[in-house]
N, CA and C of each residue as an Amber inpcrd file, in Angstrom:
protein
   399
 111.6880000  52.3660000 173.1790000 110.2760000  52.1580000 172.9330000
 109.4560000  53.3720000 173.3760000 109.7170000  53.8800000 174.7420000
 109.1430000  54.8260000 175.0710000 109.0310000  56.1900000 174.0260000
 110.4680000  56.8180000 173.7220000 110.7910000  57.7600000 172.4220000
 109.7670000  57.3860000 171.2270000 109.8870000  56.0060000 170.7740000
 108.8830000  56.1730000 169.1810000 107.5950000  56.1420000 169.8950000
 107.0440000  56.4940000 171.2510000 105.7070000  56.4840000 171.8330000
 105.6400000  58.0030000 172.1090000 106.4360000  58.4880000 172.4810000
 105.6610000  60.1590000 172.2610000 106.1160000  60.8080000 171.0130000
 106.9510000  60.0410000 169.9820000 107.3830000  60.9290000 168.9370000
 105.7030000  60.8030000 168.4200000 105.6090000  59.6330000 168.1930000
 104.5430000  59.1250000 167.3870000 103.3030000  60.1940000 167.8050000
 103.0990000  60.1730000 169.5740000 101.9560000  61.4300000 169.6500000
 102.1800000  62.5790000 168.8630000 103.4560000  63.2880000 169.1470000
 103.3310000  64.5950000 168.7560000 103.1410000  64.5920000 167.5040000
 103.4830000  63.2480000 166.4540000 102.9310000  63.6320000 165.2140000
 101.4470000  63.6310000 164.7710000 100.7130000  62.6580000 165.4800000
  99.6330000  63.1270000 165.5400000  99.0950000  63.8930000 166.0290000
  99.3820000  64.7410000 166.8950000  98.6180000  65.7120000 167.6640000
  98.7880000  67.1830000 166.6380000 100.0580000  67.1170000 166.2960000
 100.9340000  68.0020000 165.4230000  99.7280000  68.1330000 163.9620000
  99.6860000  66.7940000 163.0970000  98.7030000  67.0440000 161.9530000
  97.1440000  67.5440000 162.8030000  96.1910000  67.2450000 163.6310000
  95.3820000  67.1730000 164.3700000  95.2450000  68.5130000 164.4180000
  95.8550000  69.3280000 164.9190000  96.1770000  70.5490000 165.4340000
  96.4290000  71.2940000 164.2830000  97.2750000  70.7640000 163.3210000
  97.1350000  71.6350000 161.8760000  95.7620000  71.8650000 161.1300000
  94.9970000  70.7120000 161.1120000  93.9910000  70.3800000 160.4460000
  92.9380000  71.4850000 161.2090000  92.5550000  71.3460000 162.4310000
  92.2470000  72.6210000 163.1400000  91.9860000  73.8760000 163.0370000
  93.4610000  73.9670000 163.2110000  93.9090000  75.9860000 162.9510000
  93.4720000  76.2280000 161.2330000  93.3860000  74.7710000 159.9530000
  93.3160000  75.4070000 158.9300000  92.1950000  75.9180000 158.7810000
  91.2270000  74.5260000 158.9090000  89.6390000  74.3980000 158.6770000
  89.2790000  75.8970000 159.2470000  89.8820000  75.8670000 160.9910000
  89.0380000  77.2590000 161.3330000  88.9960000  78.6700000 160.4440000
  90.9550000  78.5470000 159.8400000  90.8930000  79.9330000 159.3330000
  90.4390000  80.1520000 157.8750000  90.1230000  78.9390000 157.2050000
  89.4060000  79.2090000 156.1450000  87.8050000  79.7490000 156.1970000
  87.3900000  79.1570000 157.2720000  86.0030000  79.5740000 157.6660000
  85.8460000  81.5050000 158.3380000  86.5610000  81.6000000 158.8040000
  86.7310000  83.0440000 159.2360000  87.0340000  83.9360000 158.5330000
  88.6380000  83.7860000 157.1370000  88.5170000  84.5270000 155.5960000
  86.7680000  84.7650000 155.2500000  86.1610000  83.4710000 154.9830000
  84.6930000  83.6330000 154.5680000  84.0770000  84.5080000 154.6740000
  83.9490000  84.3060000 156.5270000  82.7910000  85.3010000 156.9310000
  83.5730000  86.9160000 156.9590000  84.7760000  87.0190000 157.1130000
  85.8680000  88.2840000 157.0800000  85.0590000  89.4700000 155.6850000
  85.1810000  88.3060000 154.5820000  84.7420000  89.1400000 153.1350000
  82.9900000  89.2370000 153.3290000  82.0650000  88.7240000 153.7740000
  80.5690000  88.9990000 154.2000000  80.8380000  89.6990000 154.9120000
  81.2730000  90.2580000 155.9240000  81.0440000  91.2430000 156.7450000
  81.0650000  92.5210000 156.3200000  81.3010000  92.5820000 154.6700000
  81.8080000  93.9000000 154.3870000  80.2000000  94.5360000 153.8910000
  79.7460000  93.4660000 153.4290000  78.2020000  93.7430000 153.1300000
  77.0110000  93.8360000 154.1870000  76.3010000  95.1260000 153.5940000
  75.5570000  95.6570000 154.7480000  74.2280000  95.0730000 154.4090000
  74.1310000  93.5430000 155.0730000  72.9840000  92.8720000 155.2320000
  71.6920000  93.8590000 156.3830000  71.8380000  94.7470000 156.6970000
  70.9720000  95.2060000 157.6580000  69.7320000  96.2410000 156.4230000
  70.9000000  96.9430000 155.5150000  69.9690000  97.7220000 154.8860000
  69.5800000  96.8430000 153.3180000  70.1610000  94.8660000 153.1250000
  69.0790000  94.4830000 152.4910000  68.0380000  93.9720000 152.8850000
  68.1190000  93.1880000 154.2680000  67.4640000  93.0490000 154.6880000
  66.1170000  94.1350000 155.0540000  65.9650000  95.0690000 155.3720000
  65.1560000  96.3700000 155.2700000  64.6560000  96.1850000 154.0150000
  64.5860000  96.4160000 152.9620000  64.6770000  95.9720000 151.7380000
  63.4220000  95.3350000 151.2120000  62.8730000  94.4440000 152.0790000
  61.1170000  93.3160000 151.7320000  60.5620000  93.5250000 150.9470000
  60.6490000  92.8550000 150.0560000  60.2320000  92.4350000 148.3880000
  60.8380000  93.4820000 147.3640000  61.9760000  94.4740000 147.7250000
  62.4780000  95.1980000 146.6860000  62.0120000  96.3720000 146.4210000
  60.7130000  96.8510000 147.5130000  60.0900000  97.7360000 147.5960000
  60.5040000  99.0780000 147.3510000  61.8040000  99.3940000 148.1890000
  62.0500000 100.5400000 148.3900000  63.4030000 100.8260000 146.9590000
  63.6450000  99.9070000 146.5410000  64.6120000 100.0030000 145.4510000
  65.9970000  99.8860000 146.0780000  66.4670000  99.7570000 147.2290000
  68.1390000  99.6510000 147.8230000  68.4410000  98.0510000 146.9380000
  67.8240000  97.1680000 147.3490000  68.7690000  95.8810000 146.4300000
  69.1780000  95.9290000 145.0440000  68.2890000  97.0100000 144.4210000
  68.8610000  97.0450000 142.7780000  69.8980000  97.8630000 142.9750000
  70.3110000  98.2220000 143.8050000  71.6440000  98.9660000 143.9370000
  72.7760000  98.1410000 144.1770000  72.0990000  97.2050000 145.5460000
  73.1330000  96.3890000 145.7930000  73.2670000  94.7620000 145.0430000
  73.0300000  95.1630000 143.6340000  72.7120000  93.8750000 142.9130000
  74.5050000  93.6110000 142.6750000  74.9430000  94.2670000 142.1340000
  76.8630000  93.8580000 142.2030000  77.2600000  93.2890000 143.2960000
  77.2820000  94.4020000 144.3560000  77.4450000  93.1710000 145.5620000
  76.9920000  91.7870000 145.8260000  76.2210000  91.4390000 145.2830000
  75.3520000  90.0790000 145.6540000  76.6700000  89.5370000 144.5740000
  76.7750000  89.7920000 143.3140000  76.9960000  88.9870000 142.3990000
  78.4590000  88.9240000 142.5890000  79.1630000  89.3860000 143.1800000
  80.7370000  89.6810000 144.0700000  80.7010000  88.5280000 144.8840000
  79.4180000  88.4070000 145.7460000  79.6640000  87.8790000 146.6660000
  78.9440000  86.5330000 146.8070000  78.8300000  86.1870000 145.3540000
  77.9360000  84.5570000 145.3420000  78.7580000  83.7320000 145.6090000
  80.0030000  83.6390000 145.6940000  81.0070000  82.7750000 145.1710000
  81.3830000  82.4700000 146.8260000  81.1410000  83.8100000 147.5190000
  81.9150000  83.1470000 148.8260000  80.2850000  82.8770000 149.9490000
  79.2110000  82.8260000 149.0300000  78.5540000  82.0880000 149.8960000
  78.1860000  80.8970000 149.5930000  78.8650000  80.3490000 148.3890000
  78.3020000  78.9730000 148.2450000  78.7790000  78.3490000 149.1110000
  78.3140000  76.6870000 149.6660000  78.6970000  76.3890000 150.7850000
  78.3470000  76.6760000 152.0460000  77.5120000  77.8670000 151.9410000
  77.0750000  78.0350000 153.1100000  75.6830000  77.2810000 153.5610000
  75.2410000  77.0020000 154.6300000  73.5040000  76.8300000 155.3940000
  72.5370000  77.7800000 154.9040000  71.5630000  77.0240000 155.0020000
  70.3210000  78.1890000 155.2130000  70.4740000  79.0350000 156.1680000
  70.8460000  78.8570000 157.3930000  70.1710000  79.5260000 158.2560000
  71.7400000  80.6740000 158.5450000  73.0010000  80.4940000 157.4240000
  73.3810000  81.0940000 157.5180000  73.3320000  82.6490000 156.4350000
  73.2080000  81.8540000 155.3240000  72.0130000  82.7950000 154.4320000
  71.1790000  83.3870000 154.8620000  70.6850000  83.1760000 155.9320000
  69.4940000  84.1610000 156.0650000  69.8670000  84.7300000 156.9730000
  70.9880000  84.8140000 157.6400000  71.8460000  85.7740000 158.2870000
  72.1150000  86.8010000 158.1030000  72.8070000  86.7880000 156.5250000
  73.3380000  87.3990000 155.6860000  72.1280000  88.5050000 154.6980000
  71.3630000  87.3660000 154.5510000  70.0010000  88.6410000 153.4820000
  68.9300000  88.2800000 153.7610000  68.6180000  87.6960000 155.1560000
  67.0650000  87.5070000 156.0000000  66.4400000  86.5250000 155.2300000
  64.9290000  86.3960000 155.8020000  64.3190000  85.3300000 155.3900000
  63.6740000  85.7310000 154.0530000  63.8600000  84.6500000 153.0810000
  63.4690000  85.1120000 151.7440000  62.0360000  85.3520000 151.6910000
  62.0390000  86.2220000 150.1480000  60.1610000  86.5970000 149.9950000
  59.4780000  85.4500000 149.4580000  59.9440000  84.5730000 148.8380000
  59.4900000  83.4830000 148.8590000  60.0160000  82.3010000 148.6990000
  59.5010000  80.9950000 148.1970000  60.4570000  79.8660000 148.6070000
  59.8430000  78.7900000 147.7630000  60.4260000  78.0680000 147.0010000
  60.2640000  76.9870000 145.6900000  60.6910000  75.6670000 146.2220000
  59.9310000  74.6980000 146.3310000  60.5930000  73.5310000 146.0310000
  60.6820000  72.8760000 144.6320000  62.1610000  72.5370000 144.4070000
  62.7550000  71.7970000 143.0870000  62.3990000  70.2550000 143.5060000
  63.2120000  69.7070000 142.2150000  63.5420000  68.3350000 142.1340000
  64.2970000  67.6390000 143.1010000  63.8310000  66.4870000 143.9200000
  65.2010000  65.7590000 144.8250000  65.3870000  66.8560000 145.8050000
  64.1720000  67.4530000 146.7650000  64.2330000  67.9770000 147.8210000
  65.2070000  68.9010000 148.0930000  65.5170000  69.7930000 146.6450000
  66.0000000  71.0760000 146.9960000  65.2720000  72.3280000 146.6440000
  65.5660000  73.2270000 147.4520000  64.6150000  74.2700000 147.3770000
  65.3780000  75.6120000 147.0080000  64.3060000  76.3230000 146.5340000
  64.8420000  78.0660000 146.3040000  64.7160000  78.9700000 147.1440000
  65.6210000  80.0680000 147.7790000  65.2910000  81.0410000 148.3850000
  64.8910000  82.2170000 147.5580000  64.1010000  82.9230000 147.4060000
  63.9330000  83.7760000 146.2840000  63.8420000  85.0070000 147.0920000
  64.8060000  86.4330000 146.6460000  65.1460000  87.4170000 147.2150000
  64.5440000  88.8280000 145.9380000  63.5910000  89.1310000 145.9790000
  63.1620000  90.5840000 145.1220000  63.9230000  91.6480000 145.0310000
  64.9120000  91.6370000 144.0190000  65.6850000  92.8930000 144.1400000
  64.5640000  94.2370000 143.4230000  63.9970000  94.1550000 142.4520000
  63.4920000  94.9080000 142.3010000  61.7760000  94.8290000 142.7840000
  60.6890000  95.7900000 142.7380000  59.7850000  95.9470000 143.6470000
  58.8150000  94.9240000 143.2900000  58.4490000  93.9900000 143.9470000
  57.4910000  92.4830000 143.9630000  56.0070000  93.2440000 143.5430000
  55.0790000  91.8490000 143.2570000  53.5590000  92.2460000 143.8680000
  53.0640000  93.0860000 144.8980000  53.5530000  93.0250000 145.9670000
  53.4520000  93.6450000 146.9590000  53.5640000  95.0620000 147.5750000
  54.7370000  95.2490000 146.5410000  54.8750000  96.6970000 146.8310000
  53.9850000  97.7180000 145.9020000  53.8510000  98.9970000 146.6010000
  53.0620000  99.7370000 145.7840000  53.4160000 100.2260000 144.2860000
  54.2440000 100.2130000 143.7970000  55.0990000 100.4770000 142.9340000
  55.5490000  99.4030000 142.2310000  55.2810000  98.0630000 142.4490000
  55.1570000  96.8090000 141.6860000  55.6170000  96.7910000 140.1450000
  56.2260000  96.0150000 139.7410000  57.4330000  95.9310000 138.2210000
  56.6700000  94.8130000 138.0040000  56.1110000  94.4800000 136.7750000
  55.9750000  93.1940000 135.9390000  56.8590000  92.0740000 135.7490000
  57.4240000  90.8910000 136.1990000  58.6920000  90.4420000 136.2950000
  59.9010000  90.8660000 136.6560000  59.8620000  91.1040000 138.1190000
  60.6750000  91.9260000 138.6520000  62.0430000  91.0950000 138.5090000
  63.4850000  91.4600000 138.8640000  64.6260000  90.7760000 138.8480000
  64.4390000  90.1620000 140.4660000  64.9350000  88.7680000 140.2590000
  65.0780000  88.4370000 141.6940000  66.3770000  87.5290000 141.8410000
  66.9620000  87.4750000 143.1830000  67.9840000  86.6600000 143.2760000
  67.5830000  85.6730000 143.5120000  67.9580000  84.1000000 142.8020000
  67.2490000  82.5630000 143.3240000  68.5330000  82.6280000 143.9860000
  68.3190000  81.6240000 145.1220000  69.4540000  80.9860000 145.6680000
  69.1150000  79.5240000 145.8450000  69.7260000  78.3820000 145.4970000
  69.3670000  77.0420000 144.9150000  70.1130000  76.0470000 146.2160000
  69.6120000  76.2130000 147.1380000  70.3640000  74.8740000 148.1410000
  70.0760000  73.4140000 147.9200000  70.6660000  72.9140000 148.0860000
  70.7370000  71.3370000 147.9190000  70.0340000  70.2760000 149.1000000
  69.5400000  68.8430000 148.7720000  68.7020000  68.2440000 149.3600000
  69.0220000  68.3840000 151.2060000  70.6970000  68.5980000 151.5260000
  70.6290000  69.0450000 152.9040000  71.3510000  70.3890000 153.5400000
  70.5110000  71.2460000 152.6520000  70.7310000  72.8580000 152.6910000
  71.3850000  73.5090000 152.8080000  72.4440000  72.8950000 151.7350000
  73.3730000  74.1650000 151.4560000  73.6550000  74.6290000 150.2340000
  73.9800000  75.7860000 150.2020000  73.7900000  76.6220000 149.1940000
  74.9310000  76.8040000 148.1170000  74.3460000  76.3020000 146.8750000
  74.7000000  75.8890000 145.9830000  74.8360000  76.8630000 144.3950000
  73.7890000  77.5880000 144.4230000  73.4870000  78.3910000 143.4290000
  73.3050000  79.5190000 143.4840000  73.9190000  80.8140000 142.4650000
  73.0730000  81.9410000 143.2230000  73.1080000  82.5750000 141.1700000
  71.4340000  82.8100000 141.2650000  70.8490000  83.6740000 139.7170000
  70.0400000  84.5670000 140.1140000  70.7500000  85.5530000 139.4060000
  69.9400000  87.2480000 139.2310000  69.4010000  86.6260000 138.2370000
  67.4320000  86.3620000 137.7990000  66.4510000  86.6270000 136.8040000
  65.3000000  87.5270000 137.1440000  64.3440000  87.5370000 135.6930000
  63.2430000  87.7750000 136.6240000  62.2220000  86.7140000 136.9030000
  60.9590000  86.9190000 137.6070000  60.5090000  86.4210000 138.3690000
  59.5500000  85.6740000 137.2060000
């Protein structure tokens, strides 16, 4: 009796412990491939002004795929707090990122291209479209 009482733990502890080590290392691949992108100089970047995000418009579009799933507040980790912000239908909202130069900047584009990013009613991120504005 005793034997099928710790076999039985180690098999649970055994899946427990698998489930663990996976979840973690899928989450760390994630952030492994973001790290390669230099969120510091899009962030710099505010409203598309200076022209660096139309450069780094491939990268974004490389790298939509491994941020879906992510938080807001990890998104904005990644490409700061957006220039502006939409609420949709069913309490989801847009982050809207100016790749090329907004209202704001002196040098201002008529429907500039912007990245939407489309999170869902409990904020996570779901969508990512290069249009213009």
């Amino acid at each position: 009796m005793e034997d099928k009482t710790i076999t039985g733990f180690l098999v649970v502890f055994t899946l427990i412990l698998a489930l663990a080590l996976t979840g973690c290392g899928r989450e760390k691949k994630k952030t492994m491939r973001l790290e390669k992108f230099d969120s510091e100089t899009w962030i710099a970047d505010k409203n598309g002004c200076s022209g660096t995000r139309l450069s780094m418009k491939n990268q974004i579009l490389l790298l939509k795929y491994d941020m879906r799933g992510l938080k807001t507040d990890e998104i904005e980790s990644y490409l700061g707090h957006p220039d502006a912000q939409e609420l949709y239908d069913r309490s989801q909202r847009y982050y809207i990122y100016l790749i090329e130069p907004g209202s704001k900047c002196p040098n201002a584009k008529e429907n500039p291209q912007a990245l939407f990013v489309r999170f869902s009613a409990v904020g996570i991120a779901n969508e990512f479209t290069i249009k213009p504005m």
